[in-house]
C-alpha positions in Angstrom: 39.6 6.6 238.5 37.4 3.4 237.5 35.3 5.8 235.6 37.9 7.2 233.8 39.7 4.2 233.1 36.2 2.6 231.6 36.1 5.3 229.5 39.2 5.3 228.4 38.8 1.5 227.4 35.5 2.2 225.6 37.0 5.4 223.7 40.0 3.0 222.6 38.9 -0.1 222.5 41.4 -1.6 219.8 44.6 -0.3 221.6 46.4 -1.5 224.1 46.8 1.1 226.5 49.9 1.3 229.0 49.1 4.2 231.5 51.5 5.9 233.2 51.0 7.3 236.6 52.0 8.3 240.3 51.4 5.9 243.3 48.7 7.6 244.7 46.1 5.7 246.7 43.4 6.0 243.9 46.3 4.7 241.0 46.7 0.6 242.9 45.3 -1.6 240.9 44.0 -3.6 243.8 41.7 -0.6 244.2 41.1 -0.1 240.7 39.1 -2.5 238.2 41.6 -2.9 235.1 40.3 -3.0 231.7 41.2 -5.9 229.7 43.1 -3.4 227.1 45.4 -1.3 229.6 48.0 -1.9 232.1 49.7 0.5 234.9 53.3 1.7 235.3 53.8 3.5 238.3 56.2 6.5 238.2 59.2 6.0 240.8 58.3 8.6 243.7 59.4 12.5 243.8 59.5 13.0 240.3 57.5 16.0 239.2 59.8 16.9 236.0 58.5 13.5 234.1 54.9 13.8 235.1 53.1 16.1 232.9 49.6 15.5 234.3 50.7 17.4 237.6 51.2 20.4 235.6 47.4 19.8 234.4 46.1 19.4 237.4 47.6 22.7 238.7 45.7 24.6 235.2 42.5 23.1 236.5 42.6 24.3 240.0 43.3 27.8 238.4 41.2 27.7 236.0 37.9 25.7 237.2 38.4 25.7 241.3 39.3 28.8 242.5 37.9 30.2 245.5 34.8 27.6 245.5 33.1 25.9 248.0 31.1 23.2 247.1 28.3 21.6 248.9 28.5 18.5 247.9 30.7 16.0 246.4 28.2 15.7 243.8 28.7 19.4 243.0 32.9 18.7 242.7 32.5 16.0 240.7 30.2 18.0 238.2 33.1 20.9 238.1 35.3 18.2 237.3 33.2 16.7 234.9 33.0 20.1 233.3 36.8 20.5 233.2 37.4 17.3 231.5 34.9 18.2 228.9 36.6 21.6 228.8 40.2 19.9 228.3 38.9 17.0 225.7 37.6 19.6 223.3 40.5 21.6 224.1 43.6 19.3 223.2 45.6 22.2 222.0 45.5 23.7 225.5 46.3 20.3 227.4 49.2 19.4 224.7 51.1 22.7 225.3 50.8 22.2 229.3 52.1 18.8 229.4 54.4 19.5 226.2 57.8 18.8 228.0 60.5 18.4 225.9 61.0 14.5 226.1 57.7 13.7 225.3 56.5 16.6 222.7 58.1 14.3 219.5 55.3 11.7 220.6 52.5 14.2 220.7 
């Protein structure tokens, strides 16, 4: 997550970023190191209908995960590294997964 969020920052470094996300362990910010330019809001807890990134994360298990085993968590961090590259040059594909209907006027 402090790999993405660097990136992030350097990709958009004029903006001023306000991320919203789950609580997961990984998404604290006393485990993260926050970029000067972006800030956390944590979604309140069982909410799946206003969290679009859940639905991407279920396209990348289909699509980039299935049925592999890894041996090494260098080799799943390459996949995902692969994924993301996939999805970045992709935004059509990641737009009408996370497209709900609240948040497509914004897109």
């Amino acid at each position: 997550m402090n790999i993405f969020l660097e990136e992030l920052s350097l990709r958009h470094p004029e903006d001023y970023i306000l991320m919203i996300c789950d609580k997961a362990p990984c998404h604290r910010e006393g485990v993260l190191t926050m970029p000067g330019n972006i800030k956390l809001l944590h979604l309140p807890p069982r909410c799946p209908e206003i969290n679009p990134s859940e639905n991407m994360w279920d396209e990348m298990r289909e699509k980039f995960f299935t049925n592999l085993v890894f041996d090494s968590m260098d080799s799943v961090e390459d996949k995902l590294e692969e994924a993301m590259i996939y999805y970045d040059k992709n935004k059509e594909i990641v737009k009408s997964i996370t497209g709900f209907n609240w948040i497509s006027p914004y897109l």
